[in-house]
N, C-alpha and C positions, 0 to 999 in steps of 0.2 A: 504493500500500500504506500511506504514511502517512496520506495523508488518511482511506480507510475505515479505518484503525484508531486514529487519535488526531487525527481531528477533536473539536474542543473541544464540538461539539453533535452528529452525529452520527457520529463515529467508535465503532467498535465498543467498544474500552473506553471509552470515555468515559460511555458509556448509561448510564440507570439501569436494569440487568437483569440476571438472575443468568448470569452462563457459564461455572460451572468447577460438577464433580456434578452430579448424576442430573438435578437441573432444568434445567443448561446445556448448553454444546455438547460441553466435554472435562473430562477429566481428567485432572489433573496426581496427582506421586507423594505428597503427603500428603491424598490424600482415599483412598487406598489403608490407609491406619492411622498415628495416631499415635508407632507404634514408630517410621517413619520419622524424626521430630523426633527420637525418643529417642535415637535413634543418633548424629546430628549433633551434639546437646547433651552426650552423653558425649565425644564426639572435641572440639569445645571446650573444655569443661570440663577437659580434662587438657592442653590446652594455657594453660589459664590456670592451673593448680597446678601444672606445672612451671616456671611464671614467664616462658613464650616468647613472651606477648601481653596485652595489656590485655585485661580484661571487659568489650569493646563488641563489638558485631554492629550493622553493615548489610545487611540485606536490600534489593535492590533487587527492586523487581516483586514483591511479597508476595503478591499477588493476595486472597482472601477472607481473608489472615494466620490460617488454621490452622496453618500450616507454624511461625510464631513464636509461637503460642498451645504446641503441644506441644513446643517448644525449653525456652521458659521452664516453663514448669510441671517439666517433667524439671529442669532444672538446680534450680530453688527446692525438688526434692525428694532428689535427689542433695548439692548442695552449698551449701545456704542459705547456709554465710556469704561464698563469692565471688558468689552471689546477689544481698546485699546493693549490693555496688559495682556487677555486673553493669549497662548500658545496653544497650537494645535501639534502633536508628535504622531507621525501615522510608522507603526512597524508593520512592513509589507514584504516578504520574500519575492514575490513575484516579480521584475523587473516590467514586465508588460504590464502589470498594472500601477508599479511606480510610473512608467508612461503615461498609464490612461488617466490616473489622478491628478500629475502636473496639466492636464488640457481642459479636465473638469473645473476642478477649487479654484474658482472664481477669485478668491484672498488669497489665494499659495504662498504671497508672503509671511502668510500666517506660519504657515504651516515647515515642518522639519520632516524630512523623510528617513529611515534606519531599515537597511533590510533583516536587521537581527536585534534581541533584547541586548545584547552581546554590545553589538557596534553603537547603540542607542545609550548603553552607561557606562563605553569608553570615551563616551562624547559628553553627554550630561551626568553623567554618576546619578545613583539612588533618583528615584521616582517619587512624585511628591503631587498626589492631583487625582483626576477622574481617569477612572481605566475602561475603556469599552471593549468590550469583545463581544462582538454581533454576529452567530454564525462562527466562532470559531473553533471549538474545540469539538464540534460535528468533524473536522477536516482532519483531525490527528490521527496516525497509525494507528492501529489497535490488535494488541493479541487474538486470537480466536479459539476459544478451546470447544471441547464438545462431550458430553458423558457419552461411551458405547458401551455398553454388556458391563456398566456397573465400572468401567475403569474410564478416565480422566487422560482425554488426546487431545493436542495441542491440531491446529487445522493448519497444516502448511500446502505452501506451492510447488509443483515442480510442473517439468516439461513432457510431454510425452507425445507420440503423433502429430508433434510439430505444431500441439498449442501445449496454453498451460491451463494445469488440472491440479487439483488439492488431492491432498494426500494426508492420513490421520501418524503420527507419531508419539509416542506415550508421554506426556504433559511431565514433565522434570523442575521447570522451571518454578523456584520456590517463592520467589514473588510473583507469581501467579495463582498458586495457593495459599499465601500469606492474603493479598489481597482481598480471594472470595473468602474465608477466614473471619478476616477484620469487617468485612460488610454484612457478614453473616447471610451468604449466597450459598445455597447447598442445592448444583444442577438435578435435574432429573434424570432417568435415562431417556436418551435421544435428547433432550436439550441441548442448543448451543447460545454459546453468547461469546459480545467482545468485551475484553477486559481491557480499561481503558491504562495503563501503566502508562504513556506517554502522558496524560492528561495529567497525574498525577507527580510525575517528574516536572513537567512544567510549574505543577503549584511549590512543588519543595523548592524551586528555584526564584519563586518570588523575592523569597528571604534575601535573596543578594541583589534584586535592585528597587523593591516595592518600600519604601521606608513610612512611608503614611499614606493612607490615601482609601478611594469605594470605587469596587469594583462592579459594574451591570455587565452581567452575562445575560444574553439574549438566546436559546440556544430550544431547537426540539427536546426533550427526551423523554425519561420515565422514572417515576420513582422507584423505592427495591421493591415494593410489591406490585406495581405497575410490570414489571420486569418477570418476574414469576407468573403472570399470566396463561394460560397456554397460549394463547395468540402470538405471543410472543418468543416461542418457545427456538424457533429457529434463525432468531438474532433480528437485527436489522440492518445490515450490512449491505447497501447495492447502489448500486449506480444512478446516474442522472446524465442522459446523453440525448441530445436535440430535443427536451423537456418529454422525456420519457423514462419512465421508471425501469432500471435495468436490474431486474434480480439476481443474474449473474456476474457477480463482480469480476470476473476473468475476463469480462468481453473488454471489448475494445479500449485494451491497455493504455495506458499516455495518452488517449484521447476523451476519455468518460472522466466523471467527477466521479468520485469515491464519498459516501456517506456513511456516517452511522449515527443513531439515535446516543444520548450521552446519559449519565450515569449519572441524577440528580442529587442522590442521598449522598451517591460517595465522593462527590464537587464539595458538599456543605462538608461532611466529615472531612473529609483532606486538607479543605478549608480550613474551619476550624484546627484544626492539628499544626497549621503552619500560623496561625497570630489570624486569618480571615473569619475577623465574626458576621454570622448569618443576620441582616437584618430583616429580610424578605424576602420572600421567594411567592411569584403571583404566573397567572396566566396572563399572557403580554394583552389579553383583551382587557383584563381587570387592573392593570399596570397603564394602559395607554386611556384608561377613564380615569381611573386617578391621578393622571399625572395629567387633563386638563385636555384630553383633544376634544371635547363639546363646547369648548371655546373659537374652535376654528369654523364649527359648524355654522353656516350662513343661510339666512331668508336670500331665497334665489330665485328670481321668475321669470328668469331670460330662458326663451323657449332653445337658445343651443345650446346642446347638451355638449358641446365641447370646449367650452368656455372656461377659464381659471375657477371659478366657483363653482361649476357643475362637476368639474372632475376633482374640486378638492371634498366637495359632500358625497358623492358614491365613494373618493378613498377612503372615507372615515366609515361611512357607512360599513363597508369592507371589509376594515379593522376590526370592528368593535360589533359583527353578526356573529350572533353564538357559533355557527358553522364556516364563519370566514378562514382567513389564513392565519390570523393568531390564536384562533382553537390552539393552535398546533405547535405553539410555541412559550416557552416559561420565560419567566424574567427573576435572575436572582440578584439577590444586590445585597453582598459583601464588605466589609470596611477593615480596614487594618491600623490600628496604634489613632483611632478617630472615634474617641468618645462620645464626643460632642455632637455627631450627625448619628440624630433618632431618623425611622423611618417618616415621622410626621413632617421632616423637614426636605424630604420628598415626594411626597404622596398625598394628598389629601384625601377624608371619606365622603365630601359630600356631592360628589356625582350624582 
């Protein structure tokens, strides 16, 4: 999974080619409407007027950075003068989409680009601000194990007949069962699942550059019980290629996105474990009411339906349908060595 997705020549982000909208394979939630940003930059924004955080955002994984083109633009129009101090830090591996985000962000002077956390606190040291990660930790490697006949196989690749085919191997790997262990996962037979080890190496390595600051994960997943489900039973691991569901992750190598569903309970445990206290963790529909998008809602009675205000009320609309596209997505929100920011000081309840 790493290598077809971040090989340095043909890994799938690596490429030079469009994959996120109508031209690519998916869609993420700011190609759905700018209101999205809006929202998020209002929920900033009043964390930075009530003085609970510095005027920096890291973005990691910005992908085509619309998502930070409509942050800032909202804030430079809301509140030019913490505008002014405002920094924007996007970490982007992808070279093609550090391209596509210097054409988009309209401010770019705002903004600092880092293709690693690495090169980002050789340059600014420790982190000190708002962390986004929208869609990111769906995009990480992930082990695959699988119960057969009561024994515990690790699900690896090889080649055979000149493509490639999984192959089961006896599961050895101790932090693999340390892991389901500590979350208290015990597979069935015939269950598989992915164990997210990268995801969790990422958080241990907060510690060396996150020094204060609240974290919004935007991300699909499921909780442990959600996870034990049968439905569930055979992971969620598959593809996305010309906005089609690909169940076979083998197919089309370096050229398909790789997904998987993330592992909610064990983000907050991991979390917590390394200094990240849990403030909240909501459905992005119940996150994007509370955080004030029936403010953007407009009396509209201009008969074209393609107009700024027609298309930014069906976006909202959109958003916030029981059945829309944030069913489908949680929103946790994190903080480290930041007492001081309650969830009231993001969130309101009277929607």
């Amino acid at each position: 999974m790493g290598i077809v997705l971040y090989d340095k020549e043909l890994g799938y982000y690596m490429k030079h080619k469009q994959k996120i909208g109508k031209e690519g394979d998916f869609y993420t939630n700011s190609n759905v409407h700018s209101v999205f940003g809006k929202v998020l930059a209002r929920i900033f924004i009043r964390l930075v007027q009530l003085k609970k955080i510095h005027p920096v955002i890291c973005e990691i994984g910005a992908g085509t950075g619309r998502l930070a083109n409509f942050i800032l633009e909202e804030w430079k129009k809301v509140d030019p003068d913490s505008f002014k101090q405002l920094k924007y830090i996007i970490v982007e591996i992808s070279p093609y989409h550090r391209e596509e985000q210097r054409k988009v962000i309209r401010s770019f002077e705002k903004v600092q680009q880092f293709s690693s956390l690495t090169e980002m606190v050789n340059h600014l040291g420790k982190f000190n601000g708002i962390i986004l990660a929208n869609e990111l930790f769906d995009a990480f490697p992930v082990d695959v194990v699988q119960k057969v006949n009561g024994e515990m196989v690790e699900v690896r690749i090889t080649f055979e007949n000149n493509q490639l085919v999984e192959t089961f191997v006896p599961c050895k790997n101790e932090e693999i069962f340390n892991w389901l262990e500590q979350n208290g996962i015990v597979l069935t037979n015939g269950q598989r699942m992915e164990i997210p080890l990268n995801m969790d190496h990422w958080l241990e390595e907060t510690n060396a550059w996150l020094e204060k600051g609240i974290m919004f994960t935007i991300d699909y997943g499921y909780t442990k019980e959600e996870w034990m489900h049968p439905i569930h039973r055979e992971g969620s691991l598959r593809g996305y290629y010309k906005h089609q569901i690909i169940k076979n992750p083998l197919s089309y190598p370096g050229d398909m996105d790789l997904t998987t569903h993330i592992h909610l309970d064990a983000l907050i445990q991991k979390g917590e474990q390394v200094g990240l206290k849990l403030l909240g963790m909501l459905n992005q529909r119940e996150f994007l009411l509370k955080g004030g998008i029936l403010n953007y809602l407009q009396e509209n009675s201009d008969p074209n339906p393609f107009s700024e205000i027609s298309r930014q009320n069906r976006a909202i609309r959109s958003l916030i349908m029981d059945d829309g596209i944030s069913s489908s997505f949680t929103v946790l929100i994190q903080s480290k060595n930041a007492d001081q920011i309650i969830l009231s000081d993001i969130l309101v309840d009277d929607y």
